[in-house]
C-alpha positions as CSV (number, residue, x, y, z in Angstrom):
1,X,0.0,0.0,0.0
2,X,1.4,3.1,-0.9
3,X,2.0,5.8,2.1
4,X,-0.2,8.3,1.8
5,X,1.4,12.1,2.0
6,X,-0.9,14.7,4.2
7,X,-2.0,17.4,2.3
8,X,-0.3,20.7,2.4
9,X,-1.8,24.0,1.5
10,X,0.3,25.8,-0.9
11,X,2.3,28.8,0.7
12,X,1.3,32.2,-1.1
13,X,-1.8,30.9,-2.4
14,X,-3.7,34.1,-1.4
15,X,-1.4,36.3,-3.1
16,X,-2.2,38.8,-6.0
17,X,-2.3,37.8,-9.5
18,X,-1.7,40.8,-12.4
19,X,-4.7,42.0,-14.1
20,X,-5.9,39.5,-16.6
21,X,-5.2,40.5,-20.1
22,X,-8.5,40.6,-22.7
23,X,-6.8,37.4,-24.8
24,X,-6.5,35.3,-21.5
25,X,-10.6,36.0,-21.4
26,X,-12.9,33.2,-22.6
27,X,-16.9,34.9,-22.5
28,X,-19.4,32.4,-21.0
29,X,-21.8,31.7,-23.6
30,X,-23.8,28.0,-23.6
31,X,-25.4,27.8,-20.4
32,X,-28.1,25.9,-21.8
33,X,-25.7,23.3,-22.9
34,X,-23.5,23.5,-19.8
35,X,-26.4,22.7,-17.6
36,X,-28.1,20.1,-19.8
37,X,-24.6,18.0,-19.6
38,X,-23.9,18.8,-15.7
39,X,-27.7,17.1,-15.4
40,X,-27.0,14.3,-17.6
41,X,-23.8,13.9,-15.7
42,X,-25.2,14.3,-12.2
43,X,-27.8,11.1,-13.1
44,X,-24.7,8.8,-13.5
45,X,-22.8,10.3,-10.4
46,X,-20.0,11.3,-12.8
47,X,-17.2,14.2,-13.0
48,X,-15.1,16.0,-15.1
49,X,-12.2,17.8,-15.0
50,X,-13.6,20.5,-16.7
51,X,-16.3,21.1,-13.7
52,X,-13.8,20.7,-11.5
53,X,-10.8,22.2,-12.7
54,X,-12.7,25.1,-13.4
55,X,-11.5,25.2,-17.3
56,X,-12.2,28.3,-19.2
57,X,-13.2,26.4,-22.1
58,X,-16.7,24.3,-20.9
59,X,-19.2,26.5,-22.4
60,X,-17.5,25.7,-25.9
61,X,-16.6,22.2,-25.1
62,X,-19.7,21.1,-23.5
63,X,-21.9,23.1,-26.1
64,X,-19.7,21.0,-28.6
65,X,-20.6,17.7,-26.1
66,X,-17.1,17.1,-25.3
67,X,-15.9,16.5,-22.1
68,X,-13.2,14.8,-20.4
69,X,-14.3,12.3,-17.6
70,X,-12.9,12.4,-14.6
71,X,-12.9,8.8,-12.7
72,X,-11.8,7.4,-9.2
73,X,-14.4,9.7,-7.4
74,X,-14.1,13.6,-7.3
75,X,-11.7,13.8,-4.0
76,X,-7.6,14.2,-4.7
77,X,-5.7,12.8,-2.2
78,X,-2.5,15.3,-3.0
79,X,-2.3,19.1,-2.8
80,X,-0.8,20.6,-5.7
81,X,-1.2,24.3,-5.7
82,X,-2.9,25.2,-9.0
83,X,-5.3,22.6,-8.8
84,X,-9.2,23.0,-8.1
85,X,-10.3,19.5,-7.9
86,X,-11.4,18.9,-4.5
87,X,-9.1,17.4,-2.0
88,X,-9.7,14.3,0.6
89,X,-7.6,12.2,3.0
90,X,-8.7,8.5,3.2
91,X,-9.3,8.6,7.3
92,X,-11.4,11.2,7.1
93,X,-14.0,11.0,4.4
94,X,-15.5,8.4,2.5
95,X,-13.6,7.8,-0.4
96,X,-14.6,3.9,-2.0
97,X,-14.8,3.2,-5.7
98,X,-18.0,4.0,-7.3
99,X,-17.7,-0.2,-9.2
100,X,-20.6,1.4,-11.4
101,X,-18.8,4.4,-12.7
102,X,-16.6,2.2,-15.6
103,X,-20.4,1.4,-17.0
104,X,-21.8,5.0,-16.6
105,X,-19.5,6.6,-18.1
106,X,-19.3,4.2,-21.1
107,X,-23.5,4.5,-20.9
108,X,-22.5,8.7,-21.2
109,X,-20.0,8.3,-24.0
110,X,-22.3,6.5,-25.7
111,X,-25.1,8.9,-25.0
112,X,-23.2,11.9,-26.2
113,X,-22.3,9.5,-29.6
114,X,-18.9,10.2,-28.7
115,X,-16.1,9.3,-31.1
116,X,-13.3,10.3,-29.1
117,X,-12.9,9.8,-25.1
118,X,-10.7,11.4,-22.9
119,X,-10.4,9.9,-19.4
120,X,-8.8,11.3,-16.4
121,X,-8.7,11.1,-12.9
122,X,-7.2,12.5,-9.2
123,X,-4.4,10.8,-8.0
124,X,-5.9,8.3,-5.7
125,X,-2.2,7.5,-3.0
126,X,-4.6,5.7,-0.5
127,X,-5.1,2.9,-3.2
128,X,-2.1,0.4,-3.6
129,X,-2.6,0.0,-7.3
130,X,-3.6,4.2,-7.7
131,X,-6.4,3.0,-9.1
132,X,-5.1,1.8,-12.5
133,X,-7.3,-1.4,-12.5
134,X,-10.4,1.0,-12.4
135,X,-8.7,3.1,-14.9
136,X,-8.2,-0.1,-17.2
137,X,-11.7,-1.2,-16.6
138,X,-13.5,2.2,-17.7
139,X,-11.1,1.9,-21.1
140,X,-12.4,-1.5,-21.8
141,X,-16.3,-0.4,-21.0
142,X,-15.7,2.6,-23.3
143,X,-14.7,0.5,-26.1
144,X,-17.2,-2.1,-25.7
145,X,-19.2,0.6,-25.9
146,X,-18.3,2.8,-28.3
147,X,-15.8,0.5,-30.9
148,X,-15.2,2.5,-33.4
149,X,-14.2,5.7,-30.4
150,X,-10.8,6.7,-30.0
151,X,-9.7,6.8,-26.4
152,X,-7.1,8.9,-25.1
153,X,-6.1,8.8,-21.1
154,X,-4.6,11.1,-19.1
155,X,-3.6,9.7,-15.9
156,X,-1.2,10.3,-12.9
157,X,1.8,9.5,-12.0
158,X,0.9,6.4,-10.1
159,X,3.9,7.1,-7.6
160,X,6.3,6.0,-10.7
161,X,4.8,2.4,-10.5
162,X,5.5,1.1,-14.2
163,X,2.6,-2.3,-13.6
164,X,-0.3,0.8,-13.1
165,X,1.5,2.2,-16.2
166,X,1.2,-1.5,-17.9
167,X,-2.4,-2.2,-16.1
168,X,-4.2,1.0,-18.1
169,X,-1.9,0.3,-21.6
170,X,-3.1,-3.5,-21.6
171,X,-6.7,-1.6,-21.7
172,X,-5.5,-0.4,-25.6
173,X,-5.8,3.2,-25.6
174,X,-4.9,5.1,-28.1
175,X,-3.4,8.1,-26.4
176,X,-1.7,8.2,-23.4
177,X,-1.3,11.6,-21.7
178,X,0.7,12.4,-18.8
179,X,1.0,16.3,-17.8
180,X,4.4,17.9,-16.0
181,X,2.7,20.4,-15.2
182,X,5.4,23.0,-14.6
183,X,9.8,23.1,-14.5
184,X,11.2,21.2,-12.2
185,X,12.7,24.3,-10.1
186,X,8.6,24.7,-9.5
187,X,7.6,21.3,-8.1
188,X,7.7,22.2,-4.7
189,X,5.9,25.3,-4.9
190,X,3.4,23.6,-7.9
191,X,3.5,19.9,-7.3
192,X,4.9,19.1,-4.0
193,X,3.6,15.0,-4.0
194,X,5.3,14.5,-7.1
195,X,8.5,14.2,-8.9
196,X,9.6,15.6,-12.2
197,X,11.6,12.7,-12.9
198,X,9.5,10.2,-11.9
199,X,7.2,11.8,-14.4
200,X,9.4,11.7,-17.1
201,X,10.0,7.8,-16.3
202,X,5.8,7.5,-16.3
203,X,6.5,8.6,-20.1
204,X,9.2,6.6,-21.1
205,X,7.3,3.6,-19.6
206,X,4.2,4.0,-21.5
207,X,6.7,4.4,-24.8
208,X,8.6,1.1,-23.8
209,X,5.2,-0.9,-23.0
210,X,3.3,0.0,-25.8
211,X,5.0,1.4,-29.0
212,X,2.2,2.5,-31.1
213,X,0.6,4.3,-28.3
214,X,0.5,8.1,-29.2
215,X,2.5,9.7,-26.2
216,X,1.2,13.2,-24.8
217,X,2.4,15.6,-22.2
218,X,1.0,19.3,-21.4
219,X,2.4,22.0,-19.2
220,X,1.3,25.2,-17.4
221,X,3.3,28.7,-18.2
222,X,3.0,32.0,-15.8
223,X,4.3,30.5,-13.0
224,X,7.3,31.9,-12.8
225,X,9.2,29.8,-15.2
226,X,11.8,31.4,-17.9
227,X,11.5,30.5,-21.5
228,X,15.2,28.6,-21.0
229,X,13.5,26.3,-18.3
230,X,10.3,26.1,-20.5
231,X,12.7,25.4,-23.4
232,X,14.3,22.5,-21.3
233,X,11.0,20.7,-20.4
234,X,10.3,20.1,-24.2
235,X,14.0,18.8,-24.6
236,X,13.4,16.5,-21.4
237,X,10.3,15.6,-23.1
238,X,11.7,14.9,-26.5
239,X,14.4,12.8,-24.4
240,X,11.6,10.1,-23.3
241,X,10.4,10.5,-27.1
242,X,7.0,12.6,-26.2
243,X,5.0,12.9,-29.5
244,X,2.9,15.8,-28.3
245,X,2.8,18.6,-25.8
246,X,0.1,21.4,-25.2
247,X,1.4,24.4,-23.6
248,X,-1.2,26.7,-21.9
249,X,-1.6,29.9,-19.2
250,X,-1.9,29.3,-15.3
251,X,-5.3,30.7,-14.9
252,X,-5.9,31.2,-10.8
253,X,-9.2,28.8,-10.2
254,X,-9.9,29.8,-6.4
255,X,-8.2,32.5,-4.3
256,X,-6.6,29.6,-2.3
257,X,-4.7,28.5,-5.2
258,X,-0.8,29.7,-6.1
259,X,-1.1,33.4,-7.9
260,X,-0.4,33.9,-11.6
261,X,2.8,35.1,-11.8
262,X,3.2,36.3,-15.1
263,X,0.5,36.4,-18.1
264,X,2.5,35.1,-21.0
265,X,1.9,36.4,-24.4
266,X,0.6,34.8,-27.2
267,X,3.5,35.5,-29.5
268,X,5.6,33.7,-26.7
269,X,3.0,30.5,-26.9
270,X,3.7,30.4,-30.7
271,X,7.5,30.7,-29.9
272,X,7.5,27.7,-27.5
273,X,4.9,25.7,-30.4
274,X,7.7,26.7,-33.1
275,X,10.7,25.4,-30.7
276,X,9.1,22.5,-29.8
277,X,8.4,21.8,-33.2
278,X,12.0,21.9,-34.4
279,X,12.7,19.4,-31.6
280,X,10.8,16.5,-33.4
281,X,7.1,16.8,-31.9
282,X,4.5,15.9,-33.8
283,X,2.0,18.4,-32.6
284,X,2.5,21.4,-30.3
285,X,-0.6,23.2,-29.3
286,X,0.6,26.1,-27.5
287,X,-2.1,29.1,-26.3
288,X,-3.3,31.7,-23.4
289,X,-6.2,28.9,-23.5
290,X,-4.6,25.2,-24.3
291,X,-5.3,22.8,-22.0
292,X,-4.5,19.5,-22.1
293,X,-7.8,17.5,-23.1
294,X,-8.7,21.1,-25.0
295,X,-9.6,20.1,-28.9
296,X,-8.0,16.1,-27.9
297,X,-9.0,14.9,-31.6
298,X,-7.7,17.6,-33.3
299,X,-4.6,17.6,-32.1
300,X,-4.4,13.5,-32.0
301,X,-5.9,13.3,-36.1
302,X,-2.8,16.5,-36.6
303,X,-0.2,14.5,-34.7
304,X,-1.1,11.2,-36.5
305,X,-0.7,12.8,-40.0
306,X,2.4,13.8,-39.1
């Protein structure tokens, strides 16, 4: 059983963040849509990380019905500081697997006729496999479902155990996604339960176990990186042969989150998608308002014609 870490709230969170600039803005404008999905999603007791995340993008995505499904129950059992996603600690609050959440959200997938899945989750330390078998099973109800879907995942790190890496790959997705998040002079501050390395490895693993598996990784800017470390994450990533990144703004979700240190501009995003591109990526998707799951089957359909 893995040892589970205590969560620590984030030094600085309440600090200011600079004005945000008009093309860091994303207008609600679907509320209709938004709430008809949140009700469909409610019946099946399931989550996504655009709810709870807080993404700038759901009116469009969800008026669009795309949505990324977040499984293993809505409560993180880690910290990090630019995170929204509810947290939990085991002793404390219930925190079992849902077993019918694999089927619901294949039933939901197949509901919204979707023909590409993305499927996340929190980081679940209290459980000694993370959680990767119920991450395996929801892949294999998805494509029962829905054969003819694509399914990308974008899991975590699984405290650097390779078999969780292997448990969700023997499921046959098409995409696996795992985000850095940040430079690694940052983890403490942005990630302190995790390990830029160890992240890395989570990458080269899924290239090692699966070989046609379409590798993904996405990272935050604003945080106080420099565009030397931001230019050294993409080599790292290049290093453990990372066919696609998405670069995107820290965007403050709550006042108890880390500040925004810095509002990148756009001509700096295309910058970082032009460098990364002469390092060998397939696809760089690089924005004020890239997220990771943002536009998924775009970016995989560009990266495969690559």
């Amino acid at each position: 059983m893995t040892e589970f870490v205590q969560i620590a709230v984030p030094s600085g969170a309440v600090a200011r963040s600079p004005r945000l600039p008009e093309w860091a803005r994303k207008s609600p404008t679907h509320f209709e849509a938004l709430h008809e999905l949140k009700s469909d999603l409610r019946r099946l007791n399931l989550h996504t990380v655009c709810e709870s995340a807080r993404c700038p993008n759901i009116h469009e995505c969800f008026n669009r019905r795309a949505a990324t499904f977040m499984i293993l129950g809505n409560l993180c059992t880690r910290g990090c500081g630019f995170c929204s996603v509810p947290k939990g600690h085991p002793a404390k609050q219930d925190m079992r697997l849902d077993p019918a959440e694999p089927a619901n959200v294949a039933r939901m997938a197949a509901a919204m006729n979707l023909r590409y899945v993305v499927i996340t989750s929190v980081n679940r330390d209290d459980l000694s496999d993370g959680g990767s078998t119920h991450f395996a099973e929801t892949v294999r109800q998805v494509k029962s479902a829905l054969p003819l879907a694509r399914i990308e995942v974008l899991t975590p790190d699984f405290c650097g155990d390779r078999e969780a890496v292997a448990r969700v790959l023997d499921a046959a997705p098409d995409v696996f996604n795992h985000n850095m998040e940040t430079i690694p002079r940052l983890y403490r501050k942005v990630r302190p339960q995790a390990d830029y390395r160890q992240s890395l490895d989570v990458l080269a693993a899924a290239r090692a176990l699966r070989a046609g598996v379409l590798t993904k990784s996405g990272f935050m800017v604003g945080l106080g990186e420099s565009r030397d470390e931001v230019h050294q994450l993409l080599r790292d990533l290049r290093s453990v042969d990372t066919d696609v990144a998405t670069i995107g703004q820290y965007l403050q979700p709550t006042r108890r989150n880390l500040a925004v240190a810095e509002y990148v501009e756009p001509a700096r995003f295309e910058e970082y998608r032009e460098f990364g591109l002469s390092l060998g990526f397939r696809m760089v998707f690089s924005g004020p308002l890239v997220r990771s799951s943002y536009m998924a089957d775009m970016v995989s359909d560009a990266a495969r014609t690559c």
